[in-house]
C-alpha positions in Angstrom: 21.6 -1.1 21.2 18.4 -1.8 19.1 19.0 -1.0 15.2 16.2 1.7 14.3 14.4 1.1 11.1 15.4 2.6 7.7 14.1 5.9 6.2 12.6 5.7 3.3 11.7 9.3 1.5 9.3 9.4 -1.1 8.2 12.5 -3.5 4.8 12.7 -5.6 4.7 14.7 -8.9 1.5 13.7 -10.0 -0.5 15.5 -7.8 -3.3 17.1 -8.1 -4.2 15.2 -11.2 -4.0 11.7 -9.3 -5.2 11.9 -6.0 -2.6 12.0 -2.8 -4.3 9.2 -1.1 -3.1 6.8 -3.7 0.5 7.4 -2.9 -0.1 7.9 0.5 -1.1 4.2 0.5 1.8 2.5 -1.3 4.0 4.7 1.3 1.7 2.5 3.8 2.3 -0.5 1.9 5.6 -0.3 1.7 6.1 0.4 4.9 4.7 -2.8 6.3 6.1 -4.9 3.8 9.7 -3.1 3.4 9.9 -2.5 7.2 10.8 1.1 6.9 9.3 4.4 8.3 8.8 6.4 4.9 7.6 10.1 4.3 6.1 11.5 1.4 5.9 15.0 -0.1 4.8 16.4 -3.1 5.1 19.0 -5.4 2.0 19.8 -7.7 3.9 22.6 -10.0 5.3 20.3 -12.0 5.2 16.6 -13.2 8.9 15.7 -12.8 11.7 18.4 -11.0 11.4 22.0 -11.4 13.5 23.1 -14.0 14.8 26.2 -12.0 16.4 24.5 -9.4 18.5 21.5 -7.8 16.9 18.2 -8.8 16.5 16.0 -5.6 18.5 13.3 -7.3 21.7 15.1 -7.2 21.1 16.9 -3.9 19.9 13.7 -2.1 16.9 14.6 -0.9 14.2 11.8 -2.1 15.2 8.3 -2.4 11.9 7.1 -4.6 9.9 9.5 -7.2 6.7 9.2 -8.6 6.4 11.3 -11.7 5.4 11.7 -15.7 6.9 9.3 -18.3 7.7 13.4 -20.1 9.4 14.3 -17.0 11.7 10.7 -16.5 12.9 11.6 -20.8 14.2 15.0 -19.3 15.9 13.1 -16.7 17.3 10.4 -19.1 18.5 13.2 -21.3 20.3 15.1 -18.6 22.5 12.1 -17.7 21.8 12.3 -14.4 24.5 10.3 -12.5 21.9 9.3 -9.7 18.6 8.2 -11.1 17.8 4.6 -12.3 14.8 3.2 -12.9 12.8 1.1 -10.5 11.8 -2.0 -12.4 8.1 -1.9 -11.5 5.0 0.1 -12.8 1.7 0.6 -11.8 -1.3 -0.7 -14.2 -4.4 1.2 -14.3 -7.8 -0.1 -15.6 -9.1 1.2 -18.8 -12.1 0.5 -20.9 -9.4 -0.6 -23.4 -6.9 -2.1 -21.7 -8.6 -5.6 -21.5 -5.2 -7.4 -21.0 -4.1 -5.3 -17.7 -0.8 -4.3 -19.5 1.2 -1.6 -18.5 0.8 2.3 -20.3 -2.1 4.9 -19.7 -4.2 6.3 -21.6 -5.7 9.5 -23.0 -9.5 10.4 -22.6 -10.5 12.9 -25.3 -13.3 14.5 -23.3 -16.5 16.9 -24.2 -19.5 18.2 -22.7 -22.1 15.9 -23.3 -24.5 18.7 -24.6 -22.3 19.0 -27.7 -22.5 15.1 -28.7 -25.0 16.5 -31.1 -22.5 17.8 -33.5 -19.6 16.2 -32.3 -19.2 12.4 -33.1 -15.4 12.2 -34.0 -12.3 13.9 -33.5 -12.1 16.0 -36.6 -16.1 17.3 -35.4 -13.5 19.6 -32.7 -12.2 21.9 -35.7 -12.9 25.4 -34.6 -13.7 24.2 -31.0 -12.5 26.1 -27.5 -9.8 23.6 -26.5 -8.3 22.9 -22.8 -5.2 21.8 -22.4 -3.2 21.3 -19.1 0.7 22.2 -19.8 2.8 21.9 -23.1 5.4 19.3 -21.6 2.0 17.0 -20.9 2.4 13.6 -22.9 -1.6 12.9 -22.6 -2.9 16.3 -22.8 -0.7 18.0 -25.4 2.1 16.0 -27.1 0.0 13.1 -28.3 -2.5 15.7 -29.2 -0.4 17.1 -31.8 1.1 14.0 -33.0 -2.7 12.6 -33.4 -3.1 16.2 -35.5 -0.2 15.6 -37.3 -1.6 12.4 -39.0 -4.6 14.0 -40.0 -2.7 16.7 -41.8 -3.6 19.5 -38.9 -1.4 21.3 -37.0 -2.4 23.7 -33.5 -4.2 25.8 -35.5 -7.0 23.0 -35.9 -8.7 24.0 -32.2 -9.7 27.7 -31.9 -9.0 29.0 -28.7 -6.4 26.6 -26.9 -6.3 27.5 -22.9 -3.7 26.4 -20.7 -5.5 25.1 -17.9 -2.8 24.1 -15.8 -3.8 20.5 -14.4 -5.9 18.0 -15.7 -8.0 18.3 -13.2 -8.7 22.1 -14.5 -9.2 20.7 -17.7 -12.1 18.0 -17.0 -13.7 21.3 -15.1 -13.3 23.9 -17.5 -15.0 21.1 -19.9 -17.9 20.5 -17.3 -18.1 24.4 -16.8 -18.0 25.1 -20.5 -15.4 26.9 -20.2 -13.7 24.9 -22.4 -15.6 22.5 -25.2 -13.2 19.9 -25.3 -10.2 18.4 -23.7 -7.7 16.0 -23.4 -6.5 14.1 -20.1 -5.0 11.4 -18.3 -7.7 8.9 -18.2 -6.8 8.2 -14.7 -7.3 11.4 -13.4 -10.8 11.6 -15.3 -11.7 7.7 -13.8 -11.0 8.7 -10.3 -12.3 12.2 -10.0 -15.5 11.9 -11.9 -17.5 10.6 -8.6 -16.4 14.5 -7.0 -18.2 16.1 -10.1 -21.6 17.7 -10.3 -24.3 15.1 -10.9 -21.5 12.2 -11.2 -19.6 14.0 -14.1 -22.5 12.3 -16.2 -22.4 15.5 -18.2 -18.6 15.0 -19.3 -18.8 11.8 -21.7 -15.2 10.6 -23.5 -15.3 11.3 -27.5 -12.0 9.0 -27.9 -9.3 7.6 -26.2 -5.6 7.3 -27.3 -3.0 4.5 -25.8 -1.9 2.9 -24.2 1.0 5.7 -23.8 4.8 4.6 -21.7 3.6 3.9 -18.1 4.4 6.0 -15.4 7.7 5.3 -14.1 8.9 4.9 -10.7 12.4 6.6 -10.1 15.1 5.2 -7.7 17.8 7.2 -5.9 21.5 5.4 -6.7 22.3 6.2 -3.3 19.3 4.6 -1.5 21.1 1.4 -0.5 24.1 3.6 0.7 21.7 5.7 2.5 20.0 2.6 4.1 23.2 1.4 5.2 24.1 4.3 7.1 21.2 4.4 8.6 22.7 1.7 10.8 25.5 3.3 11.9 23.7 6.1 14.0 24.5 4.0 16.9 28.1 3.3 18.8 30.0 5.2 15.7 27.7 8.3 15.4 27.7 8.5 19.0 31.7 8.6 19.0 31.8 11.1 16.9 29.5 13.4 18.9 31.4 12.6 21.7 35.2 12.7 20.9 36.1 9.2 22.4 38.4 6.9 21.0 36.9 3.7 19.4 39.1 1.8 22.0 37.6 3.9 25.2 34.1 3.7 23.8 34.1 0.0 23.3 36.0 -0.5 26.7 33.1 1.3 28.4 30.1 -0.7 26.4 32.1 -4.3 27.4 32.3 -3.2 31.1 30.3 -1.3 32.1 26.7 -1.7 30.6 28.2 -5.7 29.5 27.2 -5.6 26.0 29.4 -7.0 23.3 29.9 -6.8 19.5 28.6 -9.3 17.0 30.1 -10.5 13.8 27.8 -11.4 11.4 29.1 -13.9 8.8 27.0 -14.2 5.2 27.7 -16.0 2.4 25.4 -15.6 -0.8 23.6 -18.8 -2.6 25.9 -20.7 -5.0 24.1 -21.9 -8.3 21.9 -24.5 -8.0 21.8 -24.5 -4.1 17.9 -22.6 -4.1 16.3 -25.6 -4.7 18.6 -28.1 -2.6 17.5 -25.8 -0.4 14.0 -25.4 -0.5 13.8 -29.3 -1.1 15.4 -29.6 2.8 13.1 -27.2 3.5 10.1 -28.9 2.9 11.7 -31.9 4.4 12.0 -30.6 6.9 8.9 -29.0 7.8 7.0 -32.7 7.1 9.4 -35.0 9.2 10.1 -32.9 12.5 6.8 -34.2 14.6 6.3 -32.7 18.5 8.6 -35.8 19.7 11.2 -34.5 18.3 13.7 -33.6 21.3 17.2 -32.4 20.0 16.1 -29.1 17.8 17.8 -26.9 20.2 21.2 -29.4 20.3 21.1 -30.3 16.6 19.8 -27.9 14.5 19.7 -24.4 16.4 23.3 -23.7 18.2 25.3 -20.4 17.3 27.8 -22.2 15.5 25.4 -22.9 12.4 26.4 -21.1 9.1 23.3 -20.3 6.6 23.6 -19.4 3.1 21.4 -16.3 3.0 19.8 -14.2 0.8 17.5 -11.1 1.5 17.4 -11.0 5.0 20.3 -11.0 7.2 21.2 -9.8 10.8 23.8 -6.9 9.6 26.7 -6.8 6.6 29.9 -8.0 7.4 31.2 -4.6 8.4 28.7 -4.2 10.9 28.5 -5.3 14.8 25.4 -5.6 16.4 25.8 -4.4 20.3 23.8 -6.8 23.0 24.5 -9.0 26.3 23.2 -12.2 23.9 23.3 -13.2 20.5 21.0 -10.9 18.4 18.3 -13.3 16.5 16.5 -10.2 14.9 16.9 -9.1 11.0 17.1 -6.6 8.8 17.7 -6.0 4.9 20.9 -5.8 3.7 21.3 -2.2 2.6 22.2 -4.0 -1.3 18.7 -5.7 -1.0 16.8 -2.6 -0.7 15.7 -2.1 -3.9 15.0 -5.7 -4.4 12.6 -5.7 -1.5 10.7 -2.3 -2.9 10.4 -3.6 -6.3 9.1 -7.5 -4.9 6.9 -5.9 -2.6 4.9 -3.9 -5.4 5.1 -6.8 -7.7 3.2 -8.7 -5.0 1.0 -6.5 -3.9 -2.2 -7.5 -6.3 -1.7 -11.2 -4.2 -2.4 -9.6 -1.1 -6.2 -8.9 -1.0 -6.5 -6.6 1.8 -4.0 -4.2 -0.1 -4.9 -5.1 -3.6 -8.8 -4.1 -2.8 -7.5 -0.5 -1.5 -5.8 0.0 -4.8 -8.7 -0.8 -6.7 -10.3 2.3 -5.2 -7.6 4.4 -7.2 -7.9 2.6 -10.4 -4.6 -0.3 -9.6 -5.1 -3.2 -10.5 -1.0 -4.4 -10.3 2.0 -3.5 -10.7 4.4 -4.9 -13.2 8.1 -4.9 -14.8 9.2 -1.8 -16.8 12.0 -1.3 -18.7 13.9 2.0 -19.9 12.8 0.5 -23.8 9.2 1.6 -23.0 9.8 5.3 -23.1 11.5 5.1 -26.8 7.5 6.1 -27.9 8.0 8.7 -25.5 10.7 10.1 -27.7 9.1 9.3 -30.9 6.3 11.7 -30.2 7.9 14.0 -29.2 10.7 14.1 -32.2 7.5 13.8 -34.3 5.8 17.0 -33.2 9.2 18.9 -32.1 8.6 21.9 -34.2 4.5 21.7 -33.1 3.1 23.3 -29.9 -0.3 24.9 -28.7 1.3 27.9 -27.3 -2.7 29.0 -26.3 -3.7 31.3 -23.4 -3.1 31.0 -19.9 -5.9 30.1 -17.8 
């Protein structure tokens, strides 16, 4: 019986103000590179899970998140038993970020026809400011820490207007609605072409960063998941049937002559990688087309590999077929592994890294949990600070 390919289920928070197509593309990606058929939702109410309800962490309903570095602190301070932190982060370009590192930034926006009596941040006293929600890290709480160090507090701005998105922000600033505005740089980078004229009228005052990255959360439970995945063959058929494991293998051996494979894996010891590799190349160098006994010497069903990554099931697992099955999968513990490798890699791959580059990517690189201590700083900085303007 042919084993089906995992399920992989992703979930967007940072739509509207980044656009769908980017994730939409890494669910592509991933899916050619991972071997997996992945879905993607989203939910634009909120940068991280809504506050009012389950998180779909603990009721195992997404298996990779996309979502605010403010939203991944609430999660970190809840405890949650079943997040972790994928390893990997995206890098965006910047007018400051020469060195490609990881982080965002926030663009401190105006209408360009008041560059005549504001040059600098303190020129926005008194101004009609636009702000997306209070929980935002770019639009609100580095904001208020900024105000902070100049000895300001909310009452610096005069009317503050909850926009909502940053999105609404950039055109509440073009509409002038709003005289001035902070938002994720990205969002402004990637939208500005959709604007009136070329957004040419909305010109960046400042910029502030770069601010924790976005992080990418990981289920606890997606190698589990991707494990079971493989048993919706002979053992989720038994149980939809009622027969005995002994009856239902009976019937496979004799009647449709199929039969179970073991498959035996043993991990790499130290130092055997590069013995390895070493035979490897060898290998590839000496065998020449006059070579006769590959099938005798090197290739019989008796040969034991030391693998790692990619093997035909885990032990506990038989594959059902008349002949030996030569096909591979992940093993379910490798999941992650793979995910985090493949977006690593994906700036050496031209084809993909050129589609990024339409949404601002220019890589992807480690993260840690230690880069969203700032995060925390900010906020304990402006804890007893907030804009608490109109809704928009």
């Amino acid at each position: 019986m042919p084993l089906g390919k995992p399920k992989l289920r992703l979930v967007t928070y940072m739509c509207p103000s980044h656009p769908v197509e980017l994730y939409e593309l890494v669910l592509q990606y991933l899916e050619e590179q991972v071997g997996c058929e992945a879905t993607l939702m989203y939910e634009s109410r909120a940068a991280g899970p809504l506050p009012d309800r389950v998180d779909p962490f603990t009721s195992d309903t997404v298996d990779i998140a996309f979502l605010s570095s403010s939203a991944y602190t609430k999660l970190l301070d809840t405890k949650n038993a079943f997040t972790e932190l994928l390893p990997v982060t995206p890098v965006f370009s910047h007018p400051k970020n020469k060195l490609e590192e990881k982080g965002y930034y926030s663009d401190i926006i105006i209408h360009i026809d008041g560059s005549k009596h504001i040059q600098e941040f303190l020129d926005l006293r008194g101004t009609r400011w636009a702000y997306s929600n209070e929980d935002s890290l770019s639009a609100s709480t580095a904001i208020l820490k900024k105000l902070k160090e100049q000895g300001e507090n909310s009452s610096f701005f005069g009317d503050k207007l909850r926009s909502g998105s940053h999105l609404n922000s950039v055109q509440m600033v073009l509409t002038k609605q709003a005289e001035a505005s902070a938002v994720d740089a990205n969002t402004l980078a990637y939208n500005k072409k959709y604007l009136q004229d070329g957004g040419k009228d909305v010109i960046v005052l400042e910029s502030i960063g770069p601010l924790p990255p976005y992080p990418i959360v990981a289920n606890k439970r997606l190698s589990d998941a991707y494990a079971a995945s493989f048993q919706k063959s002979v053992g989720h058929h038994l149980r939809q049937s009622g027969l005995s494991t002994g009856s239902a293998h009976t019937g496979l051996c004799k009647t449709f002559r199929v039969y179970p494979h073991k498959i035996h894996v043993a991990q790499l010891l130290p130092g055997e990688l590069e013995r390895c590799q070493t035979y490897c190349h060898w290998f590839m160098e000496s065998v020449t087309p006059e070579v006769k006994e590959l099938d005798d010497w090197y290739w019989s069903d008796k040969a034991r590999f030391y693998l790692y990554g990619y093997v035909n099931a885990q032990n506990n697992y038989r594959v059902w077929s008349a002949e030996t099955p030569y096909s591979c999968m992940s093993c379910p513990s490798e999941l992650k592994t793979k995910i985090v490798q493949a977006l690593l890699n994906v700036s050496q791959k031209p084809i993909w890294g050129k589609r990024l580059k339409k949404y601002g990517v220019v890589k992807f690189v480690a993260n840690t949990n230690d880069a969203y201590q700032e995060e925390r700083d900010i906020q304990d900085a402006v804890k007893e600070m907030s804009f608490g303007g109109t809704y928009y």
